[in-house]
N, C-alpha and C positions, 0 to 999 in steps of 0.2 A: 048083422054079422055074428058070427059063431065063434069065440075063441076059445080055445080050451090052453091051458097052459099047466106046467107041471113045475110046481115050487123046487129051487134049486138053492142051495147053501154056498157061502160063499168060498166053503172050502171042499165043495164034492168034488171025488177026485172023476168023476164021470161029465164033468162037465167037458165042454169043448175046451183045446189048447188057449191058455191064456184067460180064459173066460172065469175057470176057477178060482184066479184072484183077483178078478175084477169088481173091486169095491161097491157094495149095494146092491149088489145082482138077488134082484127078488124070484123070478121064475123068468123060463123063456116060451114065448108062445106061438102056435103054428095054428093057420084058417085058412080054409079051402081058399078063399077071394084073393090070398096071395098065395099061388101054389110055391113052394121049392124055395120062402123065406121064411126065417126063423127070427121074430122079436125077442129081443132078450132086456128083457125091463128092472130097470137099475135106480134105485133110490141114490142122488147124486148130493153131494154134499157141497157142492156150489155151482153155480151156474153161469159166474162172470169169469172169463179167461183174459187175462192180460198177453199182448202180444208181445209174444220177445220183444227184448229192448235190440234198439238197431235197423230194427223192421221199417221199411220204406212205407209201410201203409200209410194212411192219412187216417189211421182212427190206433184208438190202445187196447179197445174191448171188443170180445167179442162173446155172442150165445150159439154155442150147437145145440140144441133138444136131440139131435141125432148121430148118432157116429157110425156109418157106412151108408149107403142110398140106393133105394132101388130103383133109380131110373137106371142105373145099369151102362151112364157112358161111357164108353171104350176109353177115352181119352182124358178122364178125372183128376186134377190134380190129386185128388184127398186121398186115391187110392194106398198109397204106402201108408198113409197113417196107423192102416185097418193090423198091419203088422206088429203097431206095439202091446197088442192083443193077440198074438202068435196066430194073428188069423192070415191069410193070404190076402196080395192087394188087386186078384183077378175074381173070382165068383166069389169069395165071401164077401168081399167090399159089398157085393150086389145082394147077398143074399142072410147073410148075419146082420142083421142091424140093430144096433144098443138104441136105448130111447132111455131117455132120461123122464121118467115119471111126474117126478117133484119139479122139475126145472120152474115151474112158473111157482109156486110158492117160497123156493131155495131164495131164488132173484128180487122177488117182494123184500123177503128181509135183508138180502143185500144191498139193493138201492136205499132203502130205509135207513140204512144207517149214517148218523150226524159224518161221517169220513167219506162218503161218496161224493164226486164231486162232480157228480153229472156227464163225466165226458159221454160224448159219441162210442156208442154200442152198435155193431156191424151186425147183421145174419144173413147165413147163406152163402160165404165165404170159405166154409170148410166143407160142408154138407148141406144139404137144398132142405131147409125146414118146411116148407111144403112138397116133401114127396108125399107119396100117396099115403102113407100110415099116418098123417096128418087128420086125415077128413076123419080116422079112428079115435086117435088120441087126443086133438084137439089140446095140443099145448101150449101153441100157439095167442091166444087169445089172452089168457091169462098173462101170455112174456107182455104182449103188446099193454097191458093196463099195467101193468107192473111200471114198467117203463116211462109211456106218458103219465102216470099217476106220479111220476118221483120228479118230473120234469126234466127224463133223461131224453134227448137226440137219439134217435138210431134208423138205421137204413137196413132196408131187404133185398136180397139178390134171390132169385127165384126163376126154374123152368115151370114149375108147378100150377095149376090153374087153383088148386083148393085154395091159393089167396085168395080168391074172388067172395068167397063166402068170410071174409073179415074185412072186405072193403069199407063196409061201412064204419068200424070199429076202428080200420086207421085214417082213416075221413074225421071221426070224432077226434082221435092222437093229434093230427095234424093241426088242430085248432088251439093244440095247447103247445105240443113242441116240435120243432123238425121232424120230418119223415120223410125218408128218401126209399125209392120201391125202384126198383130195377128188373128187368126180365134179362134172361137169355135167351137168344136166339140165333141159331147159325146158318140152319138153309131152310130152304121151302120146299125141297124136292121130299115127300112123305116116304117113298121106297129106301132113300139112300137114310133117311133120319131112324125109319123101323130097326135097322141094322148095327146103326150107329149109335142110337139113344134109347135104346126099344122101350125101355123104361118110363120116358119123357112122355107127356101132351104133345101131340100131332103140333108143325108148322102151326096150322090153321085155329087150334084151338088158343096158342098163345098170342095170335096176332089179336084173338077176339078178348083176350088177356088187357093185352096191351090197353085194346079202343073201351073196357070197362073200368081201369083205375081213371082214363081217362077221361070217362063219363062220374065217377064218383067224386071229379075235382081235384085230383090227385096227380102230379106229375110223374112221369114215368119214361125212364131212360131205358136202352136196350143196348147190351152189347152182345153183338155180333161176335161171337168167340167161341170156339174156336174156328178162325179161317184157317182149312185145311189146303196146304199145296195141291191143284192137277185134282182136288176133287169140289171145293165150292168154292173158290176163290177167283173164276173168272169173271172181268168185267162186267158180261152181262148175269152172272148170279148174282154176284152184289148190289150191281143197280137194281135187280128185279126187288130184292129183298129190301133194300132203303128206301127204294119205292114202297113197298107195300105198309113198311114201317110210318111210312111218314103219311098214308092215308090212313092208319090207324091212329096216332097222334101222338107218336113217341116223339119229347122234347127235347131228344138227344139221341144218339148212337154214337159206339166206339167200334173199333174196328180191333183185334188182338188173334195175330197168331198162334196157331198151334203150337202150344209146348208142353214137350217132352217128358218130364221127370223119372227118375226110378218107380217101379211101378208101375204107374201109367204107361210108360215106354213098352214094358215087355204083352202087357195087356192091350196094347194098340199095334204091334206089329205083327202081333199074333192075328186081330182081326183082319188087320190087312190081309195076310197072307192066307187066310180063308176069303174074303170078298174081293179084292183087287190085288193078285200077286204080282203083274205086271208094272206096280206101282213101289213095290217093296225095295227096289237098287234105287231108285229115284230118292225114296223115303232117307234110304238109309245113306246116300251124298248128301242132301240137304240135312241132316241130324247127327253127322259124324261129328261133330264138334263139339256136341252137348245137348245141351236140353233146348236149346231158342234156333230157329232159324237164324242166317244173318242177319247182322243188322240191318244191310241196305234189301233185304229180301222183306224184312218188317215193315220198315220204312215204304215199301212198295204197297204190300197191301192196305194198310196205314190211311195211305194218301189216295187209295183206290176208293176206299169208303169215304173219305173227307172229301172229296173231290163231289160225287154221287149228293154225298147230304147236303152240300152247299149252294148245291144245284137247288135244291129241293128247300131250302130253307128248315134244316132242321140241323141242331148244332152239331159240331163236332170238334171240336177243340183242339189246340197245338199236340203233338208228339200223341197224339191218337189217346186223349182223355177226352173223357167226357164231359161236353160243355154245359148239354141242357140241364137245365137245373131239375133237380130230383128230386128234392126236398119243398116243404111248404113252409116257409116261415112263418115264425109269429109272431102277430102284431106287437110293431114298436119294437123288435129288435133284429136291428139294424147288419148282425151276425149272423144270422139263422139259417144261411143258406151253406150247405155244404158240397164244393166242387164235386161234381160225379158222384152226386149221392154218398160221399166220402167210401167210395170203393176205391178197388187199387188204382196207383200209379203207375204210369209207362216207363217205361227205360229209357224214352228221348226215341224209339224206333216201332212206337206199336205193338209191344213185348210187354208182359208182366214183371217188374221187380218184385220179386218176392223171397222170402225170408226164408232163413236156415229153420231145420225143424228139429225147434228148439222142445217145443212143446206139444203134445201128441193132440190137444185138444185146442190149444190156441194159437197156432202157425194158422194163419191164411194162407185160404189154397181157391182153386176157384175152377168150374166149369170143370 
C-alpha cells in the first residue's frame, strides 16, 4: 500500500475545522485503497480514558486507537462525538479518521505504573479498533500485550474480521488474564447491510468471524444490535440469524434495539429517506419521544431473541444482557469471568443505558 501524507503543524491555519488544534496531529494521509478518506495521524499523549463517573457501564476504562470509522453505519452511536473536532457526525465521522499512532506505547507506560490497578479496559465501544485501517497500522497488537503483559482484564467489541489475524495473540492474553471478544451483528440479508454498513464485513464473513475465535479457544458473544423496527426485526429474521449464530458457536447473543442519538438521528433519517421513504412517518411515531424505542417495544424484541436462543441452547440472559461468558478466565481465580464480556448494560427493556457525553474520547457509545 502507498501512502503519501503531507506533514501538518498543529497550528496551520489550513488544516480542516477543528483539526488545527487538535493536539499531536503529526500529518494527515490519503491512498488510493481507501478512496474519499483522510487519516489524520496524531501523537496522543495517553491512551487510557476513564468513563464519566455515573456511567451505568460495568467497566471504568476505556482504548479508542481511533476516533471516526469507516465502516460508515448510518446508525453509530459515536457519530456526534466527531463534532468536538468541528467535524460533522454524517460523512466525516465516515471519512476523517484520527488514529492515534503511539497508542500502544502511550498505554505500555501507563499500565506500568505502581498506581494502575488493573481494572477492566473496554475496546470497541466508541469506535470499532478493527476497522479496516487496522490491517495498516496494526495498533492493535501492541494495546493487546500492553495489557495482558500488565495483568490488566479487557474486552473487544468488533464488526471487523482483521481480528482474526491477532487471534492467536489474544489466545496467548487469555492464558494470563480475562479476554472477552464480542462481535456485532445485525442481519444477514448482504443487499440491505451494503447500504446500511457499507463499510462493514459482509454477514457471512463475520459469521466465519465468529466459528474462528471459536476455533482459536476463545469465547465469543454476539450482539444483534441494532434491531431495526419493519426492517430486521421480524420473527423469522431473527430466528434465521440465532440460528446461524449458534451453528457458528457464539456462547451468547444479546438482542438491543435501535437507538437514536443526536447525530446518529439526523444521519439515519436521512438514509431512510433515500432507501425506504415509506418507513420514514413509521420511524419518526416510534422515535417521537427520544432516542429509545418504548419500553414495552424493547422489551418485545428482547424476548424475540431470548426466546430463539433458548431454543437453541445458547445463552441470553435476563433484560436482554448477555449471558454467554466472554471471557476466559484464569487459572485459580475464581473472578475472572466478566458478565457480557463486561460490555454495556440494559435498561431492564433490551435498550442501551448509556452515558451523558461527558467526554469526547471516553463516553461509551456502541454499534
Amino acid at each position: 500500500m502507498r501512502w503519501q501524507g503531507q506533514e501538518l503543524a498543529t497550528d496551520d491555519p489550513a488544516a480542516l475545522p477543528g483539526l488545527s488544534r487538535l493536539a499531536g496531529l503529526v500529518r494527515s494521509v490519503r491512498t488510493p485503497e481507501f478512496a474519499g478518506v483522510t487519516f489524520h495521524e496524531v501523537h496522543a499523549k495517553s491512551a487510557l480514558n476513564r468513563v464519566p463517573g455515573g456511567s451505568p457501564m460495568p467497566f471504568a476504562w476505556t482504548v479508542n486507537p481511533y476516533r471516526g470509522c469507516s465502516h460508515g453505519c448510518v446508525y453509530c452511536f459515536a457519530r456526534q462525538t466527531h463534532t468536538y473536532l468541528d467535524l460533522d457526525a454524517g460523512r466525516d465521522f465516515d471519512t476523517e479518521i484520527v488514529v492515534k499512532t503511539n497508542v500502544g506505547s502511550v498505554l505500555r507506560k501507563e499500565v506500568s505504573s505502581p498506581r494502575w490497578r488493573r481494572e477492566h479496559v473496554a475496546m470497541g465501544t466508541n469506535t470499532d479498533p478493527y476497522q479496516r485501517a487496522e490491517g495498516r497500522y496494526r495498533l492493535m497488537p501492541e494495546v493487546i500485550d500492553a495489557l495482558a503483559g500488565s495483568g490488566t482484564p479487557f474486552s473487544i467489541l468488533t464488526k471487523g474480521t482483521v481480528l482474526a489475524r491477532d487471534l492467536p495473540r489474544l489466545a496467548d492474553a487469555a492464558t494470563a488474564v480475562p479476554v472477552g471478544i464480542g462481535v456485532s451483528l445485525a442481519l444477514l440479508d448482504p443487499e440491505l447491510q451494503a447500504t446500511l454498513e457499507p463499510g462493514t464485513p459482509s454477514p457471512r464473513a463475520r459469521l466465519e468471524l465468529v466459528r474462528r475465535i471459536r476455533d482459536a479457544g476463545l469465547p465469543c458473544g454476539v450482539f444483534i444490535a441494532p434491531i431495526l423496527p419493519e426492517l430486521t426485526d421480524s420473527p423469522e429474521q431473527l430466528g434465521a440469524l440465532v440460528r446461524q449464530l449458534a451453528d457458528a458457536g457464539a456462547t451468547g447473543v444479546t438482542g438491543i434495539a435501535l437507538h437514536l442519538r443526536p447525530g446518529a438521528r439526523e444521519w439515519f433519517f436521512g438514509w431512510l429517506a433515500r432507501t425506504r421513504p415509506d418507513l420514514v412517518a413509521r420511524y419518526e411515531q416510534l422515535y417521537a419521544r427520544g432516542a429509545n424505542l418504548s419500553k414495552d417495544d424493547r422489551a418485545r424484541l428482547t424476548a424475540r431473541v431470548r426466546r430463539v436462543a433458548a431454543e437453541l441452547g445458547i445463552g441470553a440472559g435476563a433484560d436482554g444482557q448477555l449471558a454467554g461468558r466472554m471471557t476466559r478466565g484464569v487459572p485459580g481465580d475464581r473472578d475472572a469471568s466478566f458478565p457480557a464480556g463486561s460490555l454495556p448494560t440494559s435498561d431492564g427493556a433490551g435498550g442501551v443505558a448509556m452515558p451523558s457525553e461527558q467526554d469526547r474520547d471516553a463516553a461509551p457509545t456502541l454499534f
